[in-house]
Structure formats: structure tokens, C-alpha cells
C-alpha positions as CSV (number, residue, x, y, z in Angstrom):
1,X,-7.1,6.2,17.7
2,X,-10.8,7.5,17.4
3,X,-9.5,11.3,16.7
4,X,-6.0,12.2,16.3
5,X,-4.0,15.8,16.7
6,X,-4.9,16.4,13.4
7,X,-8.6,16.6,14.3
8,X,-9.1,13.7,11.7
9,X,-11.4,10.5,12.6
10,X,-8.5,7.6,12.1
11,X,-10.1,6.1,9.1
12,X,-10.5,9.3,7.4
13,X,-6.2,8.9,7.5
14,X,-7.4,6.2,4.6
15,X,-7.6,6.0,1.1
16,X,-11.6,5.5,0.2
17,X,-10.3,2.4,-1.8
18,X,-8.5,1.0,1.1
19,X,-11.2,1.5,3.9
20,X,-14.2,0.0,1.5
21,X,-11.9,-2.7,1.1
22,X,-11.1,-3.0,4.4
23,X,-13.0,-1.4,7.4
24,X,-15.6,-4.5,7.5
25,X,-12.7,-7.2,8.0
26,X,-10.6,-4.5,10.4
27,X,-13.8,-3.8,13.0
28,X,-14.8,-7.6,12.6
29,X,-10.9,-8.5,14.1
30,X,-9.8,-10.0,10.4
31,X,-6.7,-8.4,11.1
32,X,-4.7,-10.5,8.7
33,X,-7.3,-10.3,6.2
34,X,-7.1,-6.6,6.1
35,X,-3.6,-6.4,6.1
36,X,-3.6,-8.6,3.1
37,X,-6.3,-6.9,1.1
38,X,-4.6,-3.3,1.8
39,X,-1.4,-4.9,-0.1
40,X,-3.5,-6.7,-3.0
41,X,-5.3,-3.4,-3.3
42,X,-2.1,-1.8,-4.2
43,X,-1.0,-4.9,-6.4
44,X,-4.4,-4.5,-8.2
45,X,-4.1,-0.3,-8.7
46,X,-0.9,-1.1,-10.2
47,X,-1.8,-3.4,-12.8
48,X,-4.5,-1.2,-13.5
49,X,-2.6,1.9,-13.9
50,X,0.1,-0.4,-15.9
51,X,-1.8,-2.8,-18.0
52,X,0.6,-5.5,-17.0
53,X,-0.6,-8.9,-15.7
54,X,2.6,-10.4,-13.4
55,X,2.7,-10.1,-9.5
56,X,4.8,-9.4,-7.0
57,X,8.3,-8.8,-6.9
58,X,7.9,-8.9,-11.0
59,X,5.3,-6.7,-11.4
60,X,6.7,-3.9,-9.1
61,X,10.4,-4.2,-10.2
62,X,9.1,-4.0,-14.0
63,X,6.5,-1.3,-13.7
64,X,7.6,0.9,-10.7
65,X,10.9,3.7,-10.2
66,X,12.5,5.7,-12.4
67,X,12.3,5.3,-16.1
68,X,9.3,2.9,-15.0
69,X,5.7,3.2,-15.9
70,X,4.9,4.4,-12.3
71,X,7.0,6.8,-9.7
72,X,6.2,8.1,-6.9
73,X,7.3,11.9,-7.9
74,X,8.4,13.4,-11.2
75,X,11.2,12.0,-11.3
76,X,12.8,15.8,-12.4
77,X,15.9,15.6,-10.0
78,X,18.0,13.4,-7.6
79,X,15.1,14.4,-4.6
80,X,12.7,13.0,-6.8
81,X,14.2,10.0,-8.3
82,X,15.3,8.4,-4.5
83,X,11.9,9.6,-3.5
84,X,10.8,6.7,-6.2
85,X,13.4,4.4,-5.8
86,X,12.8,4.6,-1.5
87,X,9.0,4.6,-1.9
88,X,9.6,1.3,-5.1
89,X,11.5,-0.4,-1.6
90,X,8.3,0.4,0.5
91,X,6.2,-1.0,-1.5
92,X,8.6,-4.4,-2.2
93,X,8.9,-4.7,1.4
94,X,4.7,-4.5,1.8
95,X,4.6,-7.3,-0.3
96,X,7.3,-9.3,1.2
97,X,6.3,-8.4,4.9
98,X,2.8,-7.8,4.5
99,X,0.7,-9.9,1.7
100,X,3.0,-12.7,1.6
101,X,3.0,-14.1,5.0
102,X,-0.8,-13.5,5.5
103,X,-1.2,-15.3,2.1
104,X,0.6,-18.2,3.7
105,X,-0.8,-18.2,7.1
106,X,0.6,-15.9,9.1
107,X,-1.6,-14.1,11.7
108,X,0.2,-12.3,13.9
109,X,-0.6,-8.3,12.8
110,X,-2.1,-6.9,16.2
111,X,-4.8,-4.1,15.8
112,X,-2.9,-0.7,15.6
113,X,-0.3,-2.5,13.7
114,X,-2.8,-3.4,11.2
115,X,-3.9,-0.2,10.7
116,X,-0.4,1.2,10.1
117,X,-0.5,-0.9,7.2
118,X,-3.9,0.2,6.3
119,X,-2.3,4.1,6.1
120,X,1.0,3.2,4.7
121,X,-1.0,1.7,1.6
122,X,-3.3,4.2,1.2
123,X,-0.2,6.4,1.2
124,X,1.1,5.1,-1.8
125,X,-2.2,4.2,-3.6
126,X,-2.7,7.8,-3.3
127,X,0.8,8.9,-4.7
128,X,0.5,6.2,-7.4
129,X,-2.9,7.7,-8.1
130,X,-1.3,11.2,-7.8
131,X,1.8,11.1,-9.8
């Protein structure tokens, strides 16, 4: 994981918000609390970028897909608009899968596991940033 074949370092695969946020818990073996701040991180960019105050399955169902406050593309076309509605699951199932079980306990995200959740967040807090 220290370089990959795309001649990056692995945490430069992260947004800058998500490794601040996260590298100190990660390389300290907080893997749960990593995994949990990655997601909140996203839930917190959202009500940024939205001004709304709800969480959860509330906030991203009211503020995120087409016709929404946020997409992940234009929105222009059909390509576009399931590009939305697939990443709008992604991030519904982060929540779900990710922040919710850690929030309640749940400690069972190994190492390289962890840090695929580290990169899929910072891969939509970058197109929520983007779009």
C-alpha cells in the first residue's frame, strides 16, 4: 500500500480533508474511528454545502440527486442523472454500512478495508466539492 502503480503514496489517493481527519486515528489502529469520521466528514461537507441541519438518511435523501441541492454530475443527460442517483446510493449505503454500526459499536473494519473507506469518501467529498 506504501506506493501504488500509479506512482502515488496511498494517502495521497485522499482527500486533504479526509486524511487530516483521519491519518492520526488510521496509523494509531483506530480503525473504527477512522471509518466513522471519513463518513461524518461527508455528512458535515453536506450540510455545509446545503445549509440544512438533519442527518442521515434525511439529510442525504432531501439534499442529494437530481433536482437536489447536490449531484454528483450535471445532471444534463440520462449518463449523468444515474451517475447521481448511483453515487446518492453510495453514499446512503456509507452511512448505513459505515457510520452507523461504528456509531453503535461495531469494530470489525480490518486495515486495508478501512482505508477503502477512507478513498471511497474522499471520492465523493471531492465530486460533491467538484460538481
Amino acid at each position: 500500500m506504501a506506493a501504488l502503480d500509479t506512482d502515488l503514496e496511498a494517502w495521497e489517493l485522499l482527500h486533504p480533508l479526509i486524511r487530516d481527519a483521519c491519518k492520526a486515528q488510521y496509523e494509531s489502529g483506530l480503525y473504527r474511528d477512522a471509518a466513522r469520521a471519513a463518513v461524518e466528514l461527508l455528512m458535515d461537507e453536506l450540510r455545509r454545502l446545503t445549509g440544512r441541519h438533519n442527518d442521515g438518511d434525511a439529510l442525504i435523501r432531501g439534499a442529494v440527486g437530481v433536482g437536489r441541492q447536490i449531484g454528483f454530475s450535471a445532471n444534463n443527460d440520462d449518463n449523468e442523472k444515474s451517475i447521481s442517483d448511483g453515487l446518492k446510493l453510495v453514499l446512503q449505503g456509507l452511512y448505513k454500512g459505515v457510520r452507523n454500526p461504528a456509531s453503535h459499536g461495531y469494530d470489525g473494519f480490518p486495515r486495508l478495508e478501512t482505508f477503502r473507506i477512507l478513498t471511497l469518501c474522499s471520492f465523493l467529498l471531492n465530486r460533491m466539492q467538484q460538481v
